[in-house]
ROPA-784893 format. One record per residue: residue in three letters; x, y, z of N, C-alpha, C, O in turn. Coordinates in steps of 0.02 Angstrom, whole numbers, plus 50000, padded with zeros to 5 digits. Atoms other than C-alpha are relative to their C-alpha. Layout:
REM ROPA-784893
AlaXYZXYZXYZXYZ
...
END
This chain:
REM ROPA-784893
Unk500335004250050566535714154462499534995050034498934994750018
Unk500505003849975565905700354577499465004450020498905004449996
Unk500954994649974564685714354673499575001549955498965001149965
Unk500534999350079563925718154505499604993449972499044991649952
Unk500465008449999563725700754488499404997750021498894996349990
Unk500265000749948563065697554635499365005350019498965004450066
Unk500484996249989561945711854622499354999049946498764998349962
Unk500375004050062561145706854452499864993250030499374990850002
Unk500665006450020560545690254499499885000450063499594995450082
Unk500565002549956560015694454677499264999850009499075005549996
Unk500724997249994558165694254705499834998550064499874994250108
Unk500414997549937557215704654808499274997850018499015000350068
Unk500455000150005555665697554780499924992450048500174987050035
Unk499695004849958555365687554942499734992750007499994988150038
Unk500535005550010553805674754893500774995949953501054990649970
Unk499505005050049555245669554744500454999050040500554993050027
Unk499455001049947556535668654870499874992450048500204987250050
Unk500165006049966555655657054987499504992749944499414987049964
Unk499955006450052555005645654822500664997349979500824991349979
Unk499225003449998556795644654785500504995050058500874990350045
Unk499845003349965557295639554946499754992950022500094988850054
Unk500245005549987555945625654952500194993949949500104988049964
Unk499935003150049556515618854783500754997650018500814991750001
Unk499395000249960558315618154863499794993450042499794987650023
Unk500105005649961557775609355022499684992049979499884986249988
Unk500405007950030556505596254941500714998449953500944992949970
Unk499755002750027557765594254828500744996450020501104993549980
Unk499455001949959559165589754954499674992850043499984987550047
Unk500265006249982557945577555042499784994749957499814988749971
Unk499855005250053557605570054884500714995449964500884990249935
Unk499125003750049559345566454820500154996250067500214990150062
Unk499655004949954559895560054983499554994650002499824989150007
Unk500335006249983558225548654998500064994049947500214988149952
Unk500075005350058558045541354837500824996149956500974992649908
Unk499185003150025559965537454817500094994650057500454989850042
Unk500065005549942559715526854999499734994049959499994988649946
Unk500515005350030558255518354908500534996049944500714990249948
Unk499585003150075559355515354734500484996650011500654992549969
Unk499235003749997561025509454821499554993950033499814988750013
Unk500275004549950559935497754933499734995049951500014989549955
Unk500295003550030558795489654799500564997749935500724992349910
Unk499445004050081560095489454644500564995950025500764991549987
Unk499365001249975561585484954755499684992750021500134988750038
Unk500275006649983560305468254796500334999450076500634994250088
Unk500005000849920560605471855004500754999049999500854995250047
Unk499554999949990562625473054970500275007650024500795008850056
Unk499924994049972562505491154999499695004750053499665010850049
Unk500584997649965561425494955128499444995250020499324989949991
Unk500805004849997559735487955205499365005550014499365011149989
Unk500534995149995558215496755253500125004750042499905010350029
Unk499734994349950558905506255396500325005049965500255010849986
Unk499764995750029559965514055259499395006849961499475012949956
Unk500464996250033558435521055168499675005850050499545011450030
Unk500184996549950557835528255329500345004850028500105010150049
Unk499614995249982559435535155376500015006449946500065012449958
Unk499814995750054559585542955214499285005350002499325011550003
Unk500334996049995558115549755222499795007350051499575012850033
Unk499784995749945558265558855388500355005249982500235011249980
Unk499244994550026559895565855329499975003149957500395007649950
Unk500344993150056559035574855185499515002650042499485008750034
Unk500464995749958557745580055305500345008150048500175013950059
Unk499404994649959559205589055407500385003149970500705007649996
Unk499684995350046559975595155268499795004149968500105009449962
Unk500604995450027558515602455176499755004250054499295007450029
Unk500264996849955558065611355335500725006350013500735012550014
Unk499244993549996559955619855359500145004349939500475009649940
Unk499854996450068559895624155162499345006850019499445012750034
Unk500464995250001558135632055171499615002450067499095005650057
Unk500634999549957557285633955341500185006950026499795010150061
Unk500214991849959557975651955385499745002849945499675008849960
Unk500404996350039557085657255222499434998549992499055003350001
Unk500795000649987555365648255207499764994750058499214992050054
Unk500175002849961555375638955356500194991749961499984987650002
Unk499975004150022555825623555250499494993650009499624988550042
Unk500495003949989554205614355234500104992249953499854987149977
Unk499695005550062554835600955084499534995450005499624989350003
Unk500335005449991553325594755106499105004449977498975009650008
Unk500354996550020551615600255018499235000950066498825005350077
Unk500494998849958550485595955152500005002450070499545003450111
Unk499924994749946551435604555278499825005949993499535009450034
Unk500204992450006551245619755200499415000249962499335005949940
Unk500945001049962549315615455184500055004550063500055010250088
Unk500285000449905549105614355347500315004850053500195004650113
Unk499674995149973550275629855386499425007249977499355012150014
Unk500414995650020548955640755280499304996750046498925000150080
Unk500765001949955547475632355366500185002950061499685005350089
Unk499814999849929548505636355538499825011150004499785015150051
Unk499604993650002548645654655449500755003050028500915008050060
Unk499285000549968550395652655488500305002949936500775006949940
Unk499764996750073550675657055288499475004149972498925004150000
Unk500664997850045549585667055162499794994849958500194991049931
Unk500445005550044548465656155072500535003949908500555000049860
Unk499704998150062549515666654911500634997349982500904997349927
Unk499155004250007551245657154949499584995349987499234998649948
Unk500295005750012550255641054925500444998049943500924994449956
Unk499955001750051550635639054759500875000449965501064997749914
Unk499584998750015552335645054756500494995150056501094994550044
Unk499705004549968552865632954894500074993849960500594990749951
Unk500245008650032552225616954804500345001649931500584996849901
Unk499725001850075552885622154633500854999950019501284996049996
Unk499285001649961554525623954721500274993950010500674991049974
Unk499955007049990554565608754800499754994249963499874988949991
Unk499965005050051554025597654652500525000949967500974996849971
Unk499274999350004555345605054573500524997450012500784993349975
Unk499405002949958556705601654685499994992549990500434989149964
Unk500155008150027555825583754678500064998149950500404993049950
Unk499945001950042555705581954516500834999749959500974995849914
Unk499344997650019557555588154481500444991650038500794987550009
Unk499635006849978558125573454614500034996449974500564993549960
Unk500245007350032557225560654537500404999349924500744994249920
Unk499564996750050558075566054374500584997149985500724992649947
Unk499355001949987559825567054435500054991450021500344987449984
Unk500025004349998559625552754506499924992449958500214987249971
Unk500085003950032558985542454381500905000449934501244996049907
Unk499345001050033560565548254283500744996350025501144993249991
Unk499445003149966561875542854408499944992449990500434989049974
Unk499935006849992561125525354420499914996449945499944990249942
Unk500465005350056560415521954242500494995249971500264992449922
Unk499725004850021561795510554208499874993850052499804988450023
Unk500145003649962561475500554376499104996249982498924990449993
Unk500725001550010559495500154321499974993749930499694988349920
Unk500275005850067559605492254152500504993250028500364987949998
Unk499815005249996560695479854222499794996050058500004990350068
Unk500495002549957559625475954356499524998049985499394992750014
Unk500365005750020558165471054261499974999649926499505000649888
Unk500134998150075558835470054097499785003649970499285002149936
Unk500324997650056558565482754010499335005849994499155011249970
Unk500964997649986556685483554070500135004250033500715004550055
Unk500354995949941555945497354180499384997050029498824999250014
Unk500545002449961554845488254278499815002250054500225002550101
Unk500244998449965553695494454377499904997750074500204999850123
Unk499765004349924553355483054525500164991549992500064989549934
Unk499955007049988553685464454557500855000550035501155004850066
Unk499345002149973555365455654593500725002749978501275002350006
Unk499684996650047556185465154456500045008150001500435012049974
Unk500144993050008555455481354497500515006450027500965005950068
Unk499704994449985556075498654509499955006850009500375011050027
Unk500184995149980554915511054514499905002250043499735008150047
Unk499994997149930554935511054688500445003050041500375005750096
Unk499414995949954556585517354730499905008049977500345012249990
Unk500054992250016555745535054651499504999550059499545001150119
Unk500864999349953554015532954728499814995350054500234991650079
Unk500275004449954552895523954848499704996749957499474998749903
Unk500765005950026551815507754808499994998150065500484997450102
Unk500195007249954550965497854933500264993850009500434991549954
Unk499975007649974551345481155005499534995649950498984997349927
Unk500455003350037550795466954908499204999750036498675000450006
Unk500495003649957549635461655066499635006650019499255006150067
Unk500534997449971548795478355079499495003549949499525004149888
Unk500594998550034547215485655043500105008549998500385013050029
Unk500044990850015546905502354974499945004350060500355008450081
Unk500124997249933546015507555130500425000950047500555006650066
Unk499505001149974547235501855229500665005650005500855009450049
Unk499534995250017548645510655144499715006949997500025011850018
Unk500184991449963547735526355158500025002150061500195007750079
Unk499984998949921547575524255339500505001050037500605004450088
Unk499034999749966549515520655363500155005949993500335009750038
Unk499804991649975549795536655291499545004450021499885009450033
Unk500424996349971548425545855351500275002250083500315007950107
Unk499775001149934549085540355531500695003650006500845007850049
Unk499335000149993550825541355493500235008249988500625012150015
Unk499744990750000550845559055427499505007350043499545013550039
Unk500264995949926549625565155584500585001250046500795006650069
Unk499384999049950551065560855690500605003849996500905006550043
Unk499454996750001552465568055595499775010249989500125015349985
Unk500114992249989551575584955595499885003050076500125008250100
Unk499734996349921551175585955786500704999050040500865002950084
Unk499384998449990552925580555814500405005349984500795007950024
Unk499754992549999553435595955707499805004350029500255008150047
Unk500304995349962552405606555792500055001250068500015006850093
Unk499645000249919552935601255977500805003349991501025007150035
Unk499454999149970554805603155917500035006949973500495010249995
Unk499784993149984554535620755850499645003150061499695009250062
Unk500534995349968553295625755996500635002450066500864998550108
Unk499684999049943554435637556111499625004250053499925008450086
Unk500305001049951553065639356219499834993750049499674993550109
Unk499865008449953553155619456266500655000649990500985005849982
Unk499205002349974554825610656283499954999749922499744994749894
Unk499965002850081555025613156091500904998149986501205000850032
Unk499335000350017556945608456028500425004950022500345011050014
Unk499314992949974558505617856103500135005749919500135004249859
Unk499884996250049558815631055993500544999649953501085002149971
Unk499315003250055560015624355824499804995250011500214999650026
Unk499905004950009559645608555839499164996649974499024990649975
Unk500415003250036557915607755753500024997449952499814991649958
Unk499515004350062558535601755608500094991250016499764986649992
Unk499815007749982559275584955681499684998450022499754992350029
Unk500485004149959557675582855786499784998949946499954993449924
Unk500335001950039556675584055650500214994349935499834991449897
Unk499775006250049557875571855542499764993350051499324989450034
Unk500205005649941557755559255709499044996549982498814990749980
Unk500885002749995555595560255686500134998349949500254992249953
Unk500155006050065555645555155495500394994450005500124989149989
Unk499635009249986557075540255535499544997350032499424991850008
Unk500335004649949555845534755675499294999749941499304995549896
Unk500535001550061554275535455559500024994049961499534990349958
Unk499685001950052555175526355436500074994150032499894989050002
Unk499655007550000555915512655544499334997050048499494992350084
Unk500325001449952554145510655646499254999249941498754995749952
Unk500604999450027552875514055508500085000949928499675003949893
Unk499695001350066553815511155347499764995349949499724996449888
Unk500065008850028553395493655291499334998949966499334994349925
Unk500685000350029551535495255235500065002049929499854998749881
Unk500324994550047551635509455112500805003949983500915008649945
Unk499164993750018553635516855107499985007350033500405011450013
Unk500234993949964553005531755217500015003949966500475007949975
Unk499614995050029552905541955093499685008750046500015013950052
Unk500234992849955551805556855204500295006049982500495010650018
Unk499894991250027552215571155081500004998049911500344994649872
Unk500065000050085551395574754905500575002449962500595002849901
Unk499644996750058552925582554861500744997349985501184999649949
Unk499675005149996553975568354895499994994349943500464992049911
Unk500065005250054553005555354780499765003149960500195001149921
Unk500284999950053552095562554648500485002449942500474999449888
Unk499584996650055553455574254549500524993249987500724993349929
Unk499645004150034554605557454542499744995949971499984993149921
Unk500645004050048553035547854495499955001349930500064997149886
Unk499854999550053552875558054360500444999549937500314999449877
Unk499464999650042554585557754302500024991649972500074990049912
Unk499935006450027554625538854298499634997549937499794993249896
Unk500455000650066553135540554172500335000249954500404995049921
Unk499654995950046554195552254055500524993950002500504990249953
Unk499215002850002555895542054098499904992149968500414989449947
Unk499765006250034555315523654027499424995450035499084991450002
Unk500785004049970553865515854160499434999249998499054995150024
Unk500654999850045552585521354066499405004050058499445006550114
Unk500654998249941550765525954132499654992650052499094992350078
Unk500055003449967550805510954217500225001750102499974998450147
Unk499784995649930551565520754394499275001050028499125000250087
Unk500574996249973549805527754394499764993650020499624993750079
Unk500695004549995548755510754390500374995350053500064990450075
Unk499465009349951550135497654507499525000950058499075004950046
Unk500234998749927549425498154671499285000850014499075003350066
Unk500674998050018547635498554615499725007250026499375009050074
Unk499754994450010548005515454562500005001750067499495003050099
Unk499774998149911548775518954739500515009649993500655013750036
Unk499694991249980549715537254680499635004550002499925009849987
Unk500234994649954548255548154746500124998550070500235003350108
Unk500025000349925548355541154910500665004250020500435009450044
Unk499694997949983550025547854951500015007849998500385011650029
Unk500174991950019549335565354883499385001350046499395007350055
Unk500654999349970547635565154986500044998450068499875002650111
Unk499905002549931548015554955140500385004250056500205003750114
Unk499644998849971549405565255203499805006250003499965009350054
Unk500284993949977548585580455185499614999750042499805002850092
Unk500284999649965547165576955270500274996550061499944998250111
Unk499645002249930548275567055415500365006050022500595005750079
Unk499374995850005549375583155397499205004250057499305005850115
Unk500484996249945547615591755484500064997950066500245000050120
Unk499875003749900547475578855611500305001950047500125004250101
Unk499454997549954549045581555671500035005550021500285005750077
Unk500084993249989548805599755680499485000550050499595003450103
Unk500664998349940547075599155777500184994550038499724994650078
Unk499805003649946547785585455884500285003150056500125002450115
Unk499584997349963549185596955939499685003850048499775003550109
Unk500184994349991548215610755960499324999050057499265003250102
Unk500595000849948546475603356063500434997050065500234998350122
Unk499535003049954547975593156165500525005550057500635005650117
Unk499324994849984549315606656199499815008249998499665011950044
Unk499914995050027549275620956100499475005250045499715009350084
Unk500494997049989547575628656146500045002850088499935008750096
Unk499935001749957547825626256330500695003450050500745005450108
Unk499364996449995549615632656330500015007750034499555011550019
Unk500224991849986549905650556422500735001149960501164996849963
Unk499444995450024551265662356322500485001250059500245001350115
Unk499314998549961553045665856411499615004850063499605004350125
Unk500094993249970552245682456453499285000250043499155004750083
Unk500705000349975550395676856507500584994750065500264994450117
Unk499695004449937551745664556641500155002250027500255000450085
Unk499574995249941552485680156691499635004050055499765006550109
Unk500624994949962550865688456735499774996750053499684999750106
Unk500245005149977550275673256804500504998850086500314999050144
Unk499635000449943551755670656919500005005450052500005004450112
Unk499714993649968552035690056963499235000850066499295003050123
Unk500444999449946550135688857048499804994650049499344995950088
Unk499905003449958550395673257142500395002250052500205000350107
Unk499404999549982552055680857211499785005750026500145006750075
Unk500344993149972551105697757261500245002050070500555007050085
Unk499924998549936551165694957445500645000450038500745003050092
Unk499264999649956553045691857477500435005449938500805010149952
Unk499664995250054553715700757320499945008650023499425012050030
Unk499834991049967554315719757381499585003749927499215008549938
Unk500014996150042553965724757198499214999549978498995003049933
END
């Protein structure tokens, strides 16, 4: 009976397979992040401090990578898998089935989430859903800016911030450099978003992935914050959709004019070595 089961709802179809798995992972780095954020801000710094948000976030990074990364590589992130079709690392035809995935997953967190805490929320600012100030709460879904920064600015943080966390991914899968011991990409790659976070956090909330802020953005619309989400930040939720993509290049042609390009293959080292070695080598 189970095998029949089990045979009826598997699918073979492997594009849906790896959208499923991305909706999974994002949605494992979402629940763990935005529940850091919620115990930290509602709990008024009795449950946590900012290190918690960071940790938490990590620890969905490493968890969303063990759920989904032996099926689509677990990108949980829309402008990774950009910048994986620009690399031709994907077909430009998964595109679309990655990102609806992973809003998904996002949007599902944001969701759950908002259900677990909505008794902590209304009694946090009465009642209200407030968007930002002293009261606010739309930020434990999404990103806003710093009071003290400028649009520009905050584009630049993440622009910067999500250059780096893509040639960091890209060093720790490269096993032609010293990329990560094998099993333990996962926890490196949780390690680079904690460090992000606790180094380049404070401007903007790092958010360096459209598929991180926008699907809980939206939800906060739907859930009670109105279309006010869109305009806070003098309307600051494209930047986290635009910036990180195009930083998400950077990082990629950084790696690649730096390292990558430059790099010889296992097998171009072997060739390389075997005709240095010519004159004493018997073989």
């Amino acid at each position: 009976m189970l095998a029949k089961i089990k045979k009826a709802l598997t699918i073979k179809n492997r594009t849906v397979r790896e959208g499923l798995a991305e909706a999974l992972g994002t949605f494992l780095l979402m629940f763990f992040g935005i529940g850091g954020v919620a115990q930290v801000i509602l709990g008024k710094g009795e449950y946590g401090m900012y290190l918690s948000i960071n940790l938490a976030f990590g620890i969905g990074v490493t968890m969303g990578i063990h759920a989904a990364g032996g099926i689509s590589g677990a990108h949980m992130n829309a402008s990774i898998t950009f910048t994986h079709c620009v690399l031709g690392r994907l077909p430009w035809r998964k595109l679309p089935v990655y990102i609806i995935g992973q809003f998904l997953g996002s949007f599902v967190a944001a969701a759950l989430m908002f259900c677990m805490y909505y008794d902590a929320l209304c009694e946090y600012s009465g009642g209200k859903f407030i968007v930002t100030g002293p009261n606010g709460t739309a930020g434990i879904f999404a990103t806003y800016p710093a009071p003290y920064m400028t649009l520009l600015g905050g584009f630049l943080d993440e622009f910067f911030a999500t250059a780096v966390l893509m040639l960091c991914v890209l060093a720790i899968y490269d096993k032609k450099n010293n990329g990560a011991l094998q099993g333990t990409e996962a926890v490196v790659t949780g390690l680079l978003v904690l460090a992000i976070g606790m180094s380049m956090g404070a401007n903007t909330g790092y958010a360096i992935n459209p598929s991180r802020d926008l699907p809980p953005r939206i939800f906060t619309a739907i859930a009670g914050w109105g279309i006010e989400v869109f305009r806070a930040g003098d309307h600051w939720w494209w930047v986290p959709i635009v910036a990180p993509t195009l930083g998400s290049l950077l990082g990629a042609l950084g790696y690649k004019l730096l390292i990558d390009f430059h790099n010889q293959t296992v097998l171009e080292g072997r060739e390389e070595k075997g005709k240095g070695d010519l004159q004493t080598d018997p073989v």
